[in-house]
C-alpha positions as a Markdown table, in Angstrom:
| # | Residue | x | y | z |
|---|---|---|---|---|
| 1 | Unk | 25.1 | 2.8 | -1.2 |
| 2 | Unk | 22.5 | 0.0 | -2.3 |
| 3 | Unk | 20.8 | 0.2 | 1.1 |
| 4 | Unk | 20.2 | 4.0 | 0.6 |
| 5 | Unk | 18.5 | 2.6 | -2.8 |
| 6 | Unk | 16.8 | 0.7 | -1.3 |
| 7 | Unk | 15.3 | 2.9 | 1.3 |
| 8 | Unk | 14.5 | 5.5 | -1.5 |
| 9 | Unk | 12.3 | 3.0 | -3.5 |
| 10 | Unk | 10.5 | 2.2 | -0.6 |
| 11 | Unk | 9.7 | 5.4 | 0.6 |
| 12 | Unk | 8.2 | 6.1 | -3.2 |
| 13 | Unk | 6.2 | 2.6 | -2.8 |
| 14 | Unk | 4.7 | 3.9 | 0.6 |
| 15 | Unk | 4.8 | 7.8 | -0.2 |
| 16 | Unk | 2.5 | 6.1 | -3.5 |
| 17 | Unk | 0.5 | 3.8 | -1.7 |
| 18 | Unk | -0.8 | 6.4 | 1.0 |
| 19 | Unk | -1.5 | 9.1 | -1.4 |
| 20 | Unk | -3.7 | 6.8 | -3.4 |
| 21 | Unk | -5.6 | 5.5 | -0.3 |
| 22 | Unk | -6.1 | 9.3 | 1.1 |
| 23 | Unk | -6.8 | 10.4 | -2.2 |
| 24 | Unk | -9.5 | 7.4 | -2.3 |
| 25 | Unk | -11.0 | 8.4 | 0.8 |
| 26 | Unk | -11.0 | 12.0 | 0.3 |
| 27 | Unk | -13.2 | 11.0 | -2.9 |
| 28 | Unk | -15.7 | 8.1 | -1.2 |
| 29 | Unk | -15.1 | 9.1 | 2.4 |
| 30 | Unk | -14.2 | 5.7 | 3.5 |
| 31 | Unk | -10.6 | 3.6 | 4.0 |
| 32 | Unk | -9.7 | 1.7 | 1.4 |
| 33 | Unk | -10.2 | -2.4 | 2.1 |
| 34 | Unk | -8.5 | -4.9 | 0.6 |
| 35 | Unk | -12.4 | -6.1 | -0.9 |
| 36 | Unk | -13.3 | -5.9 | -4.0 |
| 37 | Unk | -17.3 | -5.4 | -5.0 |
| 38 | Unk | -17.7 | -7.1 | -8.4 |
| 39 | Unk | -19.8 | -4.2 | -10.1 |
| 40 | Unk | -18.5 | -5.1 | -13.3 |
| 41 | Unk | -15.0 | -6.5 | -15.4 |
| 42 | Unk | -13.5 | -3.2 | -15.7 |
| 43 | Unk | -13.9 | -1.4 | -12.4 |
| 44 | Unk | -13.0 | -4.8 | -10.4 |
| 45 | Unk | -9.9 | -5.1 | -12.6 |
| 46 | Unk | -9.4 | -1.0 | -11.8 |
| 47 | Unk | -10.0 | -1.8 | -8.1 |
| 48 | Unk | -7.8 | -4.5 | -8.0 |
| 49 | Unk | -4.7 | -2.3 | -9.6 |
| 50 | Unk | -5.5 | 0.5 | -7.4 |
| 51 | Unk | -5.5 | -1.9 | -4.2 |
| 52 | Unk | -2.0 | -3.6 | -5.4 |
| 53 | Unk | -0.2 | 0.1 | -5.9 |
| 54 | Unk | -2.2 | 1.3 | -2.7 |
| 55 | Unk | -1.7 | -2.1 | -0.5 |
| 56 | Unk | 1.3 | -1.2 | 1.9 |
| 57 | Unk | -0.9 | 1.8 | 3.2 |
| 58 | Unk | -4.2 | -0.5 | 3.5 |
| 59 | Unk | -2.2 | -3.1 | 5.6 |
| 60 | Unk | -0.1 | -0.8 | 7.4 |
| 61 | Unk | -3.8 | 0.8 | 8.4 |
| 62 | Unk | -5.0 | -1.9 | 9.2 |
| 63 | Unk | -2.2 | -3.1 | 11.2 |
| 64 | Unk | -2.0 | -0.3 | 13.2 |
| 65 | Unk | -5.7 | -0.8 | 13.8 |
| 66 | Unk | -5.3 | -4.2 | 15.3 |
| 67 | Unk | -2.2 | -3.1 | 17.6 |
| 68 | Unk | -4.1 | -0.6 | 19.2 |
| 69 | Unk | -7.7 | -1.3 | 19.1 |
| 70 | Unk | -8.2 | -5.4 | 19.0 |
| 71 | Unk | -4.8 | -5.7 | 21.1 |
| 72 | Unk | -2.9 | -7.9 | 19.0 |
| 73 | Unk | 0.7 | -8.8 | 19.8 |
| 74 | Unk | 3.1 | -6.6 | 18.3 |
| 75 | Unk | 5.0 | -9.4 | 16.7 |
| 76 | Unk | 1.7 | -9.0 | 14.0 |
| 77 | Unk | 2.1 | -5.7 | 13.9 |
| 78 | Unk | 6.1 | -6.0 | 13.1 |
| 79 | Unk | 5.7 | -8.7 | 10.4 |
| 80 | Unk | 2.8 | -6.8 | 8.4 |
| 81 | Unk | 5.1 | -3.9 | 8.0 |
| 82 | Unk | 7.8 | -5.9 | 7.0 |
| 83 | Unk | 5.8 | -7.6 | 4.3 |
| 84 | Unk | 4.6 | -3.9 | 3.4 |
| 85 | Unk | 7.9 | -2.5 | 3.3 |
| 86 | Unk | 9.1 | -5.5 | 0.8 |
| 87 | Unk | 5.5 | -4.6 | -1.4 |
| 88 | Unk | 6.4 | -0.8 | -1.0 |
| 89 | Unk | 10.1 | -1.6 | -1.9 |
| 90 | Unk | 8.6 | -3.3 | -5.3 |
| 91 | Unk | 6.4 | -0.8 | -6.0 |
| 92 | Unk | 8.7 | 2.0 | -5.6 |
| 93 | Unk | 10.9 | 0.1 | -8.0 |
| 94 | Unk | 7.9 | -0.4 | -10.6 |
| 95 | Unk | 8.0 | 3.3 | -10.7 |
| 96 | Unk | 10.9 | 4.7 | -10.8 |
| 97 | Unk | 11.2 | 2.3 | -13.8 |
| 98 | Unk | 8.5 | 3.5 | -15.3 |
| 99 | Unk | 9.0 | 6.9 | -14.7 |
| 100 | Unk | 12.7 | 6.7 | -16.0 |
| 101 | Unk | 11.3 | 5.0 | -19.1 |
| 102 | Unk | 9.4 | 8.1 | -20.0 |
């Protein structure tokens, strides 16, 4: 039972983090990166929280990306999206707590 908890909160950490990086590209027409311009306080503390809710579908990307294009070994690729699905996991859990709490 807690593994199927488990697998829900991490599919609503990734469901969240690639809606928020599509929905950032459909609005700048670029990817999201992990970089940060420093514009001014506010938007690079808004860009930072965007990237940490929108992280496991920026390194998943760019996983993927390096698997297939710059040939990496697939042992990369394998421990980038565990790390994502742990971030996704917390994430998902953030969430849910925050929705319940409202």
């Amino acid at each position: 039972m807690e593994l199927i908890i488990y697998a829900y909160l991490m599919a609503v950490g990734f469901v969240l983090a690639g809606v928020l990086s599509s929905f950032v590209q459909l609005v700048s027409g670029q990817p999201m990166r992990f970089g940060v311009e420093p514009n001014s306080v506010l938007t690079s503390i808004l860009g930072v929280t965007l990237r940490v809710f929108a992280g496991p579908a920026i390194l998943m990307r760019n996983a993927w990306r390096g698997m297939l294009v710059e040939a990496r070994p697939k042992f990369w690729f394998g421990l980038s999206a565990a790390i994502a699905a742990f971030w996704s996991l917390l994430i998902g859990a953030l969430m849910i707590d925050i929705v319940l709490k409202l």
